[in-house]
LUMRO-72643 format. One record per residue: x negated, y, z of N, C-alpha, C in turn; residue in one letter. Coordinates in Angstrom, 2 decimals, decimal comma, padded with zeros to 5 digits. Layout:
// residues N
+---------+---------+---------+---------+---------+---------+---------+---------+---------+-----+
|    n_c1 |    n_c2 |    n_c3 |   ca_c1 |   ca_c2 |   ca_c3 |    c_c1 |    c_c2 |    c_c3 | res |
+---------+---------+---------+---------+---------+---------+---------+---------+---------+-----+
|       X |       Y |       Z |       X |       Y |       Z |       X |       Y |       Z |   A |
...
+---------+---------+---------+---------+---------+---------+---------+---------+---------+-----+
//
This chain:
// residues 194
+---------+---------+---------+---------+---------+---------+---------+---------+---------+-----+
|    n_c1 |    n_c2 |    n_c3 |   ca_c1 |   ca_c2 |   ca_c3 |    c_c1 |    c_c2 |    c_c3 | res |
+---------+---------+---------+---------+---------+---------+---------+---------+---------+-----+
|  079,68 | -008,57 | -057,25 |  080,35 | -008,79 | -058,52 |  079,32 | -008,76 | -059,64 |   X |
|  079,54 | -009,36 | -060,53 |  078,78 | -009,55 | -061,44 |  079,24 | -008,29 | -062,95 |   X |
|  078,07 | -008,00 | -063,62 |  078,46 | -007,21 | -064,30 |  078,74 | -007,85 | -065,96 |   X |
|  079,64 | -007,25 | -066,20 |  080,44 | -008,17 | -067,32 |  080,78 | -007,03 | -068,84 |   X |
|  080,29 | -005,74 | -068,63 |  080,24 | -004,77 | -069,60 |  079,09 | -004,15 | -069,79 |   X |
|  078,34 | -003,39 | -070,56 |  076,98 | -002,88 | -070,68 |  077,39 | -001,69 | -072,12 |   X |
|  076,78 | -000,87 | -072,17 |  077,53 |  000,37 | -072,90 |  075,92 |  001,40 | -072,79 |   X |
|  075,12 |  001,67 | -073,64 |  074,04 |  002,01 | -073,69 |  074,12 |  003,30 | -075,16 |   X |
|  074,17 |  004,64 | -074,66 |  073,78 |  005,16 | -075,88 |  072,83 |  005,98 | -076,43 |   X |
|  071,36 |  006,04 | -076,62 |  070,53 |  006,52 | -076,85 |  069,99 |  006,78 | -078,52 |   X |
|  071,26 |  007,28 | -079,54 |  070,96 |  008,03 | -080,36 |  069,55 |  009,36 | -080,68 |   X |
|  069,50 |  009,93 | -079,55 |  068,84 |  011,65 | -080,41 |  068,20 |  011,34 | -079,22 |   X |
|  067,38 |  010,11 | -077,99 |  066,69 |  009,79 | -077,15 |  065,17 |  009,28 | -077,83 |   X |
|  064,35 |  009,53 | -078,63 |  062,95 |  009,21 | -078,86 |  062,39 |  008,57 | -077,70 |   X |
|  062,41 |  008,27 | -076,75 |  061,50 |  008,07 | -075,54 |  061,72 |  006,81 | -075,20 |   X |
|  063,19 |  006,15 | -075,75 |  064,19 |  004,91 | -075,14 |  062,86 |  003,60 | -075,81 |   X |
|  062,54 |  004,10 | -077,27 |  062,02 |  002,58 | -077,72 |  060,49 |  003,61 | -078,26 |   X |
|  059,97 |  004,66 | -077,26 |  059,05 |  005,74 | -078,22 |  057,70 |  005,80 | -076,96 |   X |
|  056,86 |  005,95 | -077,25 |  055,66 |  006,29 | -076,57 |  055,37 |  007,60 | -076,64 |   X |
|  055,13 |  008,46 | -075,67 |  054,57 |  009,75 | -075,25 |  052,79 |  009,94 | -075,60 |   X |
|  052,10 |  010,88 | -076,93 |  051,27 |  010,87 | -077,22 |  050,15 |  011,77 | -075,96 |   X |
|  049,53 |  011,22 | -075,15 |  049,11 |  011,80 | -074,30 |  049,42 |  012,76 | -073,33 |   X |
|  048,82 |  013,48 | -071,92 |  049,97 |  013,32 | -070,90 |  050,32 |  015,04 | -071,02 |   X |
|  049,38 |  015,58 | -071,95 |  049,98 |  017,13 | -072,82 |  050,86 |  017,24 | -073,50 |   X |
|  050,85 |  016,30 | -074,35 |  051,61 |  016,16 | -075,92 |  053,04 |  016,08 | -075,47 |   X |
|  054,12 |  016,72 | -076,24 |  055,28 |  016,24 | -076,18 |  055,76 |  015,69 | -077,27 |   X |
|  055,12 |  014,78 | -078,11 |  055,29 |  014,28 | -079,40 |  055,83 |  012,89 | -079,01 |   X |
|  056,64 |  011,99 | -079,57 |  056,89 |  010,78 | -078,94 |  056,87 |  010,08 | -080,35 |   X |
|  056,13 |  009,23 | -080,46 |  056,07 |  007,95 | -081,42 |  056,89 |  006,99 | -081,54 |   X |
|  057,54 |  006,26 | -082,70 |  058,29 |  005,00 | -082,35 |  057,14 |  003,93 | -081,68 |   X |
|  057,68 |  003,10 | -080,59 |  057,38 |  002,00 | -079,98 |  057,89 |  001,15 | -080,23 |   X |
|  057,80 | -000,30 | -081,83 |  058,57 | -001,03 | -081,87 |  058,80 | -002,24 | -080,82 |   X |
|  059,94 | -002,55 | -080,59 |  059,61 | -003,71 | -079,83 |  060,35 | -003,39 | -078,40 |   X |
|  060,42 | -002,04 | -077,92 |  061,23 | -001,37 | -076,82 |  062,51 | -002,41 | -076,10 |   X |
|  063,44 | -002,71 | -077,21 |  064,75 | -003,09 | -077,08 |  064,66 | -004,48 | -076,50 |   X |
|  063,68 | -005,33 | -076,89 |  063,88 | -006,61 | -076,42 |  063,28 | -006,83 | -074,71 |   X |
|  062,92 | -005,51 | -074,26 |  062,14 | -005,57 | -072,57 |  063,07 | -005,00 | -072,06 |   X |
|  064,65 | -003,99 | -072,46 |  065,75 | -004,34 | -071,82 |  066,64 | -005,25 | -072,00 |   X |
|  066,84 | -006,01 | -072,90 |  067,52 | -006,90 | -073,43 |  066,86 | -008,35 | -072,56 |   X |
|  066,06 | -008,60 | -072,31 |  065,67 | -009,55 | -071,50 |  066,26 | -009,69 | -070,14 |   X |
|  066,41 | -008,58 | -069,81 |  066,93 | -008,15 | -068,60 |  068,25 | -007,91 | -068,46 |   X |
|  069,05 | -008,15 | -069,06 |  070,21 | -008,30 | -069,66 |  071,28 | -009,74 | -068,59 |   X |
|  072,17 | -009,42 | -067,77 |  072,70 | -010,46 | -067,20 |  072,56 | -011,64 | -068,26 |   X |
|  073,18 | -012,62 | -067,60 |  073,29 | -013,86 | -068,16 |  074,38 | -013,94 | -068,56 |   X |
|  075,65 | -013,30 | -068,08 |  077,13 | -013,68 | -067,91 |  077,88 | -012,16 | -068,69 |   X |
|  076,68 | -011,31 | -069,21 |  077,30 | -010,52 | -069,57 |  078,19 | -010,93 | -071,04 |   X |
|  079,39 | -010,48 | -071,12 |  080,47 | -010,64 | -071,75 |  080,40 | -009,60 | -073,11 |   X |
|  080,34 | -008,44 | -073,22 |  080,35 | -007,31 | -073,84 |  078,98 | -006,11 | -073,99 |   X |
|  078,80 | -005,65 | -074,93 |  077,29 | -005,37 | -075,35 |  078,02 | -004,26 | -076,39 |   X |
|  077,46 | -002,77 | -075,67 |  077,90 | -001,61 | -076,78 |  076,36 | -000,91 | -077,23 |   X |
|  075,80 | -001,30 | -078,25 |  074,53 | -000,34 | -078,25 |  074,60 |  001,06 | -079,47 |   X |
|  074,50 |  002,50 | -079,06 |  074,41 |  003,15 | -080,06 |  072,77 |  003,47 | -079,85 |   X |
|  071,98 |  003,28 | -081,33 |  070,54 |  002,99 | -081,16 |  070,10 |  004,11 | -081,91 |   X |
|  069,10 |  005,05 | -081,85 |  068,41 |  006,34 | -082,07 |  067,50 |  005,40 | -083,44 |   X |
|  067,00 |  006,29 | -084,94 |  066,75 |  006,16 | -086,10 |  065,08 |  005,54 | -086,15 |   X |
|  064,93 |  005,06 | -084,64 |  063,60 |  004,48 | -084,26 |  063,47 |  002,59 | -084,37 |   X |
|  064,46 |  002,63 | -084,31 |  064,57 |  001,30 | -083,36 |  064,25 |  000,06 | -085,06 |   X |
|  063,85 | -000,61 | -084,65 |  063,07 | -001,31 | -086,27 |  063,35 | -003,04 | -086,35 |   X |
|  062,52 | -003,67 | -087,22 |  062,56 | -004,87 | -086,73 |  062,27 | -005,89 | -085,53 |   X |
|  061,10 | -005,51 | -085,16 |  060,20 | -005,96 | -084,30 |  061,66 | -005,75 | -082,82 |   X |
|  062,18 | -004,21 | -082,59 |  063,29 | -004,20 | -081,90 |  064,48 | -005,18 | -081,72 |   X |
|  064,89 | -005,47 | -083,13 |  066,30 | -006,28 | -083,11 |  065,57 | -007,64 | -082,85 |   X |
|  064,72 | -007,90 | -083,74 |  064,28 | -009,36 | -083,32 |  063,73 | -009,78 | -082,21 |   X |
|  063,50 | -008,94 | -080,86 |  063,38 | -009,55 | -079,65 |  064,85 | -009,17 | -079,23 |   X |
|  065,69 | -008,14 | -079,38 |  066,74 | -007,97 | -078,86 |  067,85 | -008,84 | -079,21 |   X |
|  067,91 | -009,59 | -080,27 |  068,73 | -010,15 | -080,86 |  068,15 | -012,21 | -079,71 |   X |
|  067,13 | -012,61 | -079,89 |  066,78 | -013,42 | -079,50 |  067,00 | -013,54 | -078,12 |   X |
|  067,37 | -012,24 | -077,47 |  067,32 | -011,86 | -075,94 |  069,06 | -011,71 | -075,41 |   X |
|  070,15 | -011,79 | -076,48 |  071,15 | -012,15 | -076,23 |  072,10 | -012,86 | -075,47 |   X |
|  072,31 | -012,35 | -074,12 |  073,10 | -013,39 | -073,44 |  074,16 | -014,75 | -074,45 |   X |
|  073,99 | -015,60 | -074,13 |  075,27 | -016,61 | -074,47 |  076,46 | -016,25 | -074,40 |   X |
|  076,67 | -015,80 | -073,45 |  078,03 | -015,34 | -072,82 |  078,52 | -014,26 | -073,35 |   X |
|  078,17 | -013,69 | -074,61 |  078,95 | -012,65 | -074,99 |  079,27 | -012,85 | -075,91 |   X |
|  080,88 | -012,13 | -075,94 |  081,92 | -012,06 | -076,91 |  082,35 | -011,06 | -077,19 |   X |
|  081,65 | -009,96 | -077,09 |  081,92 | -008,70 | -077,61 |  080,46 | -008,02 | -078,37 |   X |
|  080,19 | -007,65 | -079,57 |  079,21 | -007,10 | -079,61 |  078,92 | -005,82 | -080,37 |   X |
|  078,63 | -004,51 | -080,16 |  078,97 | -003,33 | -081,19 |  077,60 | -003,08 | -081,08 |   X |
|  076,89 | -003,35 | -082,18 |  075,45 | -002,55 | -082,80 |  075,47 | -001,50 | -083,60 |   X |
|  075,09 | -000,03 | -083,50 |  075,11 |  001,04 | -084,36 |  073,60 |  001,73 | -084,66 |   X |
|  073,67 |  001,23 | -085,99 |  072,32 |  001,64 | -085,88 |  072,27 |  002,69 | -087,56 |   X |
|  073,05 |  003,63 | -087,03 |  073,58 |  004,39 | -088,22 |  072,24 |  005,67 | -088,17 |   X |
|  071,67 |  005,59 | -089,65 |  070,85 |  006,54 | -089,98 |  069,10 |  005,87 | -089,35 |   X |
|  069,30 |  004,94 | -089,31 |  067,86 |  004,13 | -088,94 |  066,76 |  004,16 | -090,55 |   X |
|  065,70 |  004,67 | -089,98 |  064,45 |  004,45 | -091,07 |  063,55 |  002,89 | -091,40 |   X |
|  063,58 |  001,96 | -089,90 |  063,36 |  001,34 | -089,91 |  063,79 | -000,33 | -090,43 |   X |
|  065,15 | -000,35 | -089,51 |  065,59 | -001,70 | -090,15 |  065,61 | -001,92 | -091,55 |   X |
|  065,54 | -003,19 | -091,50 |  065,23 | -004,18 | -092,99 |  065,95 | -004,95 | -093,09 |   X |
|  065,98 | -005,60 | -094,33 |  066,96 | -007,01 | -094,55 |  066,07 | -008,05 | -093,36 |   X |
|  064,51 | -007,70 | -093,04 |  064,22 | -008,96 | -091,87 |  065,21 | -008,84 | -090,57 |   X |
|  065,18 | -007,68 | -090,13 |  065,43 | -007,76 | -088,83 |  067,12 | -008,46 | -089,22 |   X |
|  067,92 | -007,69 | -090,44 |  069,32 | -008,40 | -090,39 |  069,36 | -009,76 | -090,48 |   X |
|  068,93 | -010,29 | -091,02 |  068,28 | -011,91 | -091,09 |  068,15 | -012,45 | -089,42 |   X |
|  067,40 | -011,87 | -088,78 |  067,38 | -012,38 | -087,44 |  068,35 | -012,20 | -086,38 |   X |
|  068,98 | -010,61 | -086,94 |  069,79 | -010,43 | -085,85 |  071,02 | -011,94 | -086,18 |   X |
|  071,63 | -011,94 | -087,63 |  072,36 | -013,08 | -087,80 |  072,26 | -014,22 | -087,40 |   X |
|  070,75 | -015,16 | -087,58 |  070,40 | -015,97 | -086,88 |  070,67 | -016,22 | -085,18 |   X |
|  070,58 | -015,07 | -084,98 |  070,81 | -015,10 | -083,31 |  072,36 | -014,69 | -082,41 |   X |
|  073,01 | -014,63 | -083,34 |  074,22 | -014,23 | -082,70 |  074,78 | -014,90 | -082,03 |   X |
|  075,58 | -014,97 | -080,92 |  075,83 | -015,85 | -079,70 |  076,95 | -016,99 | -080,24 |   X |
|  077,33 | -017,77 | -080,07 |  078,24 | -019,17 | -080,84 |  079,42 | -018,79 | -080,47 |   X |
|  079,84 | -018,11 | -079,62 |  080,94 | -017,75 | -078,68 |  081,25 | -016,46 | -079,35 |   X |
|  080,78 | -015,60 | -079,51 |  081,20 | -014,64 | -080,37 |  082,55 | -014,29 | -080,76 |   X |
|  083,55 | -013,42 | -079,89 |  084,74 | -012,84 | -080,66 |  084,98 | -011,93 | -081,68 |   X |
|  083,91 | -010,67 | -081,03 |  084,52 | -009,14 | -081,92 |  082,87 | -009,15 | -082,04 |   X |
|  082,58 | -008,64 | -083,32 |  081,30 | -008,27 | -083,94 |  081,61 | -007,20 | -084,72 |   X |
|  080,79 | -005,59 | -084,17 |  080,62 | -004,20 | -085,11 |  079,01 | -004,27 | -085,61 |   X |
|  079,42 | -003,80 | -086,62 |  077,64 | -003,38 | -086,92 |  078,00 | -002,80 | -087,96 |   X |
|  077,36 | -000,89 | -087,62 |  076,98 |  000,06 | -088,22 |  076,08 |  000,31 | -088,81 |   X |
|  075,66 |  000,45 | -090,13 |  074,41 |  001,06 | -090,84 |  074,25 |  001,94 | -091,48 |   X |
|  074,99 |  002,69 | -091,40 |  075,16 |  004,38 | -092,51 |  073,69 |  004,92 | -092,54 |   X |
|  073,55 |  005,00 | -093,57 |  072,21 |  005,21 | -094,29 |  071,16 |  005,05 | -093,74 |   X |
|  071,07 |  003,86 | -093,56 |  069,91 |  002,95 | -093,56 |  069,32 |  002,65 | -094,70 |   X |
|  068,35 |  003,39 | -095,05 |  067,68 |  003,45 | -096,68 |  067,20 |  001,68 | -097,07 |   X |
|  066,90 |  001,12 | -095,57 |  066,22 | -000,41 | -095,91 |  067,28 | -001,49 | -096,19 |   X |
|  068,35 | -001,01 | -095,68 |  068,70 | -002,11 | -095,62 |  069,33 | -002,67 | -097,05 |   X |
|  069,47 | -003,49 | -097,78 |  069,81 | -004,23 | -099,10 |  070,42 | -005,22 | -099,15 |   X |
|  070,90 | -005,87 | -100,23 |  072,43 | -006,53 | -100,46 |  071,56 | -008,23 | -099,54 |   X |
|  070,49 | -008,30 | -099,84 |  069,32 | -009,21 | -099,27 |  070,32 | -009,51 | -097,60 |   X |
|  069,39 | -008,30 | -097,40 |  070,32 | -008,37 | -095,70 |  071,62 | -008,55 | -095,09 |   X |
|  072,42 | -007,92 | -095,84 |  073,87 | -008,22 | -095,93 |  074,44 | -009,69 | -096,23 |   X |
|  073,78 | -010,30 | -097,01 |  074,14 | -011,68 | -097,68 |  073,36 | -012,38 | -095,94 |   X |
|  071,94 | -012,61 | -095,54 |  071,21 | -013,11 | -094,72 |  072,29 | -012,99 | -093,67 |   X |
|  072,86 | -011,98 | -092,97 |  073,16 | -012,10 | -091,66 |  074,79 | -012,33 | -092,13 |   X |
|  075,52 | -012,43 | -093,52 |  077,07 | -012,97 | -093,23 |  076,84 | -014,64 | -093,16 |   X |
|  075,83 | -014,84 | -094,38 |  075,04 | -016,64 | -093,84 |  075,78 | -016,82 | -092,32 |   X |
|  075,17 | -016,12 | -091,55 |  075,28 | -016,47 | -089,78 |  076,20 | -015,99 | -088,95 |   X |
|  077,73 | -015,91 | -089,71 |  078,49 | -015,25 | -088,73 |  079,16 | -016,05 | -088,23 |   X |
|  079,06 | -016,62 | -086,59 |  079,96 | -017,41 | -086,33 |  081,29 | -017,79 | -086,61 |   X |
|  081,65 | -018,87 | -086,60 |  083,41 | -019,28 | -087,26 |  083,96 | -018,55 | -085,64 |   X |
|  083,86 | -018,60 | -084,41 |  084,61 | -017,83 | -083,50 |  085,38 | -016,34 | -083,30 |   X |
|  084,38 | -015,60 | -084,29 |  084,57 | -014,37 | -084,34 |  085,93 | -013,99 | -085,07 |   X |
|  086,73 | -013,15 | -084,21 |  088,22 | -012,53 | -084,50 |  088,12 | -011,46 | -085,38 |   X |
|  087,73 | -010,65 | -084,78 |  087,20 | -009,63 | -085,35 |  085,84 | -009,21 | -085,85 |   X |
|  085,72 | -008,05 | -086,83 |  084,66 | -008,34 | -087,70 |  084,68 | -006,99 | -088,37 |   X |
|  083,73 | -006,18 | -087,68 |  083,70 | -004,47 | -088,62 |  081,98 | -004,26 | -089,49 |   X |
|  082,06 | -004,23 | -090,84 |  080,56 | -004,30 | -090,82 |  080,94 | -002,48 | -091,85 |   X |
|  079,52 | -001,70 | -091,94 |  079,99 | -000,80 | -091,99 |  078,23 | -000,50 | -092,77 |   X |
|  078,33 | -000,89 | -094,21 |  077,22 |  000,10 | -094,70 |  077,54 |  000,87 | -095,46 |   X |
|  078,40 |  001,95 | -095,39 |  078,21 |  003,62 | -095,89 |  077,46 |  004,55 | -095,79 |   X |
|  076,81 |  004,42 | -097,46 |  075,95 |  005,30 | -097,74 |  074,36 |  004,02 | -097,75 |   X |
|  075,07 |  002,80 | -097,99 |  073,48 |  002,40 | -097,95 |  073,17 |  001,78 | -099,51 |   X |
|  072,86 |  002,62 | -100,41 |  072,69 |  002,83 | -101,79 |  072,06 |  001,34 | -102,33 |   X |
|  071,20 |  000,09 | -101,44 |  070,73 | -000,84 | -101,89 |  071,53 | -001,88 | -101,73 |   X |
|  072,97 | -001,77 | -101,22 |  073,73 | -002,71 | -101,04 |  074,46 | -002,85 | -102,34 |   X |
|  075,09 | -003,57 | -102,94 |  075,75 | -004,44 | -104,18 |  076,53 | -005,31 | -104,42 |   X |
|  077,25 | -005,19 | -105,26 |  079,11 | -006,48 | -104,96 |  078,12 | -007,96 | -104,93 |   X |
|  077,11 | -008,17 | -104,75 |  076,70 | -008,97 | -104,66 |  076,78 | -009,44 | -103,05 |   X |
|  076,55 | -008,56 | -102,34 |  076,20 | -008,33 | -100,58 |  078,43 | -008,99 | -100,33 |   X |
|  079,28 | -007,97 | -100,72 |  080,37 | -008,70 | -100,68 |  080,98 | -009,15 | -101,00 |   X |
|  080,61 | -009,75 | -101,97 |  081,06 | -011,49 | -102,65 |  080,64 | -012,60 | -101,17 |   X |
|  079,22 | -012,44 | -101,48 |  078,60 | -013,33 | -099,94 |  079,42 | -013,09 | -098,91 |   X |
|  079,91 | -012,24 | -098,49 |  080,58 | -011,55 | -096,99 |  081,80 | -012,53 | -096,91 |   X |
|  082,40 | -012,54 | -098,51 |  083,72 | -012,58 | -098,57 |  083,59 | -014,17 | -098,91 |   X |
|  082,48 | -014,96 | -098,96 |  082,40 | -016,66 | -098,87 |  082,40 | -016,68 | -097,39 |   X |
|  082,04 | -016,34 | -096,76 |  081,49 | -016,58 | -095,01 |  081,97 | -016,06 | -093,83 |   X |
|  083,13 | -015,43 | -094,79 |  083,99 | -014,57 | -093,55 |  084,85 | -015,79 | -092,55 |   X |
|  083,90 | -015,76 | -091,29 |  084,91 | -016,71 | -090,23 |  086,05 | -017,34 | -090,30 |   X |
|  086,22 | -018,66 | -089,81 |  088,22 | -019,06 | -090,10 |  088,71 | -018,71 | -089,22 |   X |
|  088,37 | -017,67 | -088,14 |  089,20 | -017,92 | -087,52 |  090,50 | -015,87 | -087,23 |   X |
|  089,16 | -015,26 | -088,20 |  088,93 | -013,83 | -088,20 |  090,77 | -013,49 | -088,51 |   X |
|  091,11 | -012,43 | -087,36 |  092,35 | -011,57 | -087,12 |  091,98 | -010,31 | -087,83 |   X |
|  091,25 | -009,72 | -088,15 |  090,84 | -008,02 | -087,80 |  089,99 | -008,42 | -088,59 |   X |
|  089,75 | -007,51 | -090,07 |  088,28 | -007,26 | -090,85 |  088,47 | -005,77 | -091,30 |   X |
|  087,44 | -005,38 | -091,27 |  087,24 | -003,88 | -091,31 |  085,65 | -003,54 | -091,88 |   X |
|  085,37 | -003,20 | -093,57 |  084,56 | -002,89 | -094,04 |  084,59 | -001,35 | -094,96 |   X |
|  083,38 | -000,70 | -094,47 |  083,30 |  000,76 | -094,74 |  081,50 |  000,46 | -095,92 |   X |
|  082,56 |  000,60 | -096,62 |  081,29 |  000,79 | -098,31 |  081,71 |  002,33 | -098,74 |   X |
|  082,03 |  003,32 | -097,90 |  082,00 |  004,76 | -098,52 |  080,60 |  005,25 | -099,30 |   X |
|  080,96 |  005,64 | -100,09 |  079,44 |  006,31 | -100,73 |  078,69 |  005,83 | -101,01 |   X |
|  079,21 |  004,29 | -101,47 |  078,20 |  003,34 | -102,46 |  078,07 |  002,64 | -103,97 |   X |
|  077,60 |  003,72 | -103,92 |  077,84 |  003,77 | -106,03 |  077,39 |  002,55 | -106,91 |   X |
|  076,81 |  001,24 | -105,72 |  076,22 |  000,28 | -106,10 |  077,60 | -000,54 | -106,28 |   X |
|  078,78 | -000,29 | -105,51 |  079,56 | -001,20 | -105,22 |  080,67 | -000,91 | -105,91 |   X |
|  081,43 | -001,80 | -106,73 |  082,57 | -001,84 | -107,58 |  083,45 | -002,59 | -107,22 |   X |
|  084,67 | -002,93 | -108,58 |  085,77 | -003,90 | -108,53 |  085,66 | -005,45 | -107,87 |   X |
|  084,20 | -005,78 | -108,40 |  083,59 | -007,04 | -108,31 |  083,60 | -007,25 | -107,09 |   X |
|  083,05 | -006,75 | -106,52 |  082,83 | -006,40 | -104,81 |  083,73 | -006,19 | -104,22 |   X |
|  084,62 | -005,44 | -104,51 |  086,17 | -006,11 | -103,66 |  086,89 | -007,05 | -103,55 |   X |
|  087,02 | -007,51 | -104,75 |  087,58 | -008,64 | -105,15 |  086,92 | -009,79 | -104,84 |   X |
|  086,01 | -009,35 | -104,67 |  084,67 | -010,81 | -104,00 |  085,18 | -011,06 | -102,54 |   X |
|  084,98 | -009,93 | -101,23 |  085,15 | -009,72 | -100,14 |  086,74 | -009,62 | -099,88 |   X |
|  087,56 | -010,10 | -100,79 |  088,92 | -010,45 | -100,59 |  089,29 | -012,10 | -101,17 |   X |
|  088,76 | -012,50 | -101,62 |  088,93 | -013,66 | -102,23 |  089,12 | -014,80 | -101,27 |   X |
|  088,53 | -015,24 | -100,49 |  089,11 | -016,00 | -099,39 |  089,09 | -015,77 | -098,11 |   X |
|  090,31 | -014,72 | -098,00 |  090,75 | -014,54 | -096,81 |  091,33 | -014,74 | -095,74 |   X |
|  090,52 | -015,15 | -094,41 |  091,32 | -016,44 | -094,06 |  092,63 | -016,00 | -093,28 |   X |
|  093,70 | -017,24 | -093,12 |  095,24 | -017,35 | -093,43 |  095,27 | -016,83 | -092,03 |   X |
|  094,13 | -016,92 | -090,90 |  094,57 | -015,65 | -089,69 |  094,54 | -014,68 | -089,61 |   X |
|  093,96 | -013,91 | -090,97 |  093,75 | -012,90 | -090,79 |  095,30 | -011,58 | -090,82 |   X |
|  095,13 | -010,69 | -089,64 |  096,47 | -009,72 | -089,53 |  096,29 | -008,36 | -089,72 |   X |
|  095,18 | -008,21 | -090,23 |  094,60 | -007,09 | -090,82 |  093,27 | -006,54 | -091,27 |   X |
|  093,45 | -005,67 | -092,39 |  092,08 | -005,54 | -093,16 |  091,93 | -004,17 | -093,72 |   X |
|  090,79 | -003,61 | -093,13 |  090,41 | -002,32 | -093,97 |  089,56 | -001,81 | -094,50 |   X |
|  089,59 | -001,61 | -095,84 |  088,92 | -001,20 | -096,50 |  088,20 |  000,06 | -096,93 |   X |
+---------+---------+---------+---------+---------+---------+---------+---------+---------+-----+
//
């Protein structure tokens, strides 16, 4: 049988995308780049993709992991809540690369200091029209701006059932910004949370 789910969680794991500083040391370094040498390895036919990712994991990570994306998946939950690394680049690429087939798309960023309204705008650019569902979630990421969901809220999929956005604790984000990320909502949609 072929495997058709994948569910990976290495939060408070340093070692997953980290190098061991000599064979005394118990110090572990980020290793960017980790994610895309399992992600390669990644079925072909896999369907569903759960990653919860430890505050290491960077650009150089998503952008081989993102490029390393089976086709075949229509499920995808990225959490990369409390990351030092990611940037508006890597969101840029991960968007670029998202599979065409695409149903349900999560992506977590709770205080991700890098990430900015830049990134947010770059990867809604690339959200497939397939996708049903749709949770994006930057709470607490202070560089985001009703600017980030105005963009969200031009590019939100036609075909999207389910939207679910978490801007808790972002003092950047106002009236404008709701009203942006509600403005054309498309006529499938059967629920939305804010």
């Amino acid at each position: 049988e072929k495997l058709l789910k994948f569910q990976m969680e290495f939060r408070f794991c340093l070692s997953v995308n980290g190098k061991v500083l000599g064979s005394k040391s118990n110090k572990v370094l980020p290793q960017p780049g980790g994610l895309k040498d399992l992600c390669t390895k990644l079925p072909t036919g896999l369907e569903s993709l759960h990653m919860v990712c430890n505050r290491h994991v960077g650009d150089a990570d998503l952008v081989g992991m993102s490029a390393s994306l089976p086709t075949s998946l229509l499920h995808l939950n990225l959490d990369f809540r409390y990351d030092r690394h990611l940037t508006d680049s890597g969101m840029d690429q991960l968007g670029q690369n998202l599979p065409c087939g695409l149903l349900r798309f999560e992506l977590h960023t709770t205080l991700c200091p890098h990430i900015t309204t830049k990134g947010v705008q770059a990867l809604s650019r690339c959200l497939p029209d397939s996708i049903e569902e749709l949770t994006i979630d930057v709470s607490d990421c202070s560089r985001v701006n009703d600017d980030a969901l105005i963009t969200l809220g031009e590019h939100l999929p036609p075909k999207l059932k389910g939207f679910t956005i978490d801007v808790s604790n972002n003092r950047q984000l106002g009236e404008q910004g709701l009203i942006g990320v509600c403005a054309k909502l498309p006529a499938t949609l059967e629920s939305v949370q804010l």
